[in-house]
N, C-alpha and C positions, 0 to 999 in steps of 0.2 A: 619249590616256588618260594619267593622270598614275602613274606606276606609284611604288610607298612597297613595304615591309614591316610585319607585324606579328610583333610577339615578346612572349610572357611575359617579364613581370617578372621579376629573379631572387628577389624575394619572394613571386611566386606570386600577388599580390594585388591584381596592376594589368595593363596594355597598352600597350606602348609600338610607335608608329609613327613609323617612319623614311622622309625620302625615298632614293631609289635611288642619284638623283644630289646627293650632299650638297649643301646650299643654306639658309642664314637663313631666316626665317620673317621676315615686317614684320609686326610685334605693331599698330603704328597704324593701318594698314591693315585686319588681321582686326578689331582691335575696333569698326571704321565698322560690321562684317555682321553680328556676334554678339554679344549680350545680354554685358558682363563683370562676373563677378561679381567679379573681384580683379585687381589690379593691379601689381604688383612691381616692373616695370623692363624684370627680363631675362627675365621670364615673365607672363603672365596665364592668367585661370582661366576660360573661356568656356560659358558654357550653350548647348546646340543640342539639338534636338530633346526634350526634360527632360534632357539627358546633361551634367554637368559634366567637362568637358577640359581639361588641363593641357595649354598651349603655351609650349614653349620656345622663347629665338630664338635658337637653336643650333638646330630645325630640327627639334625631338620633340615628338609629342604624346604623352597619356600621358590611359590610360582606369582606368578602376577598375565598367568593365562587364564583364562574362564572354561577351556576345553579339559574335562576330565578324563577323556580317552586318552588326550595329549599327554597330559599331567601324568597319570599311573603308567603309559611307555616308558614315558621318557625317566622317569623313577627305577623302576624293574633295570632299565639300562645302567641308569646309576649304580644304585645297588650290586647291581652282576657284576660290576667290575672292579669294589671295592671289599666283597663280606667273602 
């Protein structure tokens, strides 16, 4: 099991998930699995399940859903098909 955290934003207005064991994220790699809606470099912006997800490749995701069930799935998914 791929063990992360979740945390409130310190705006209160997002979700930010961390892995455990700090680690990059390959951006080229997740964007082969998931729909990208935007592109940046050192971030993209991926749709999963209707959820759009901020991925940093410093190794964050970042949600702007208030469902924690939702949030930790749809993470676990990320992750499985990235580490």
């Amino acid at each position: 099991m791929i063990e992360f955290e979740v945390k409130k934003c310190k705006t209160k207005a997002s979700y930010s998930v961390t892995l455990k064991k700090k680690q990059k994220l390959q951006l080229e790699r997740l964007s082969k699995h998931f729909e990208v809606v935007s592109d940046a470099g050192i971030a993209i912006v991926i749709m999963v399940e209707d959820v759009e997800v901020i991925c940093h490749g410093y190794g964050e995701l970042k949600f702007k859903i208030n469902n924690l069930d939702k949030i930790k799935e749809i993470s676990e998914k990320i992750f499985s098909k990235i580490l």
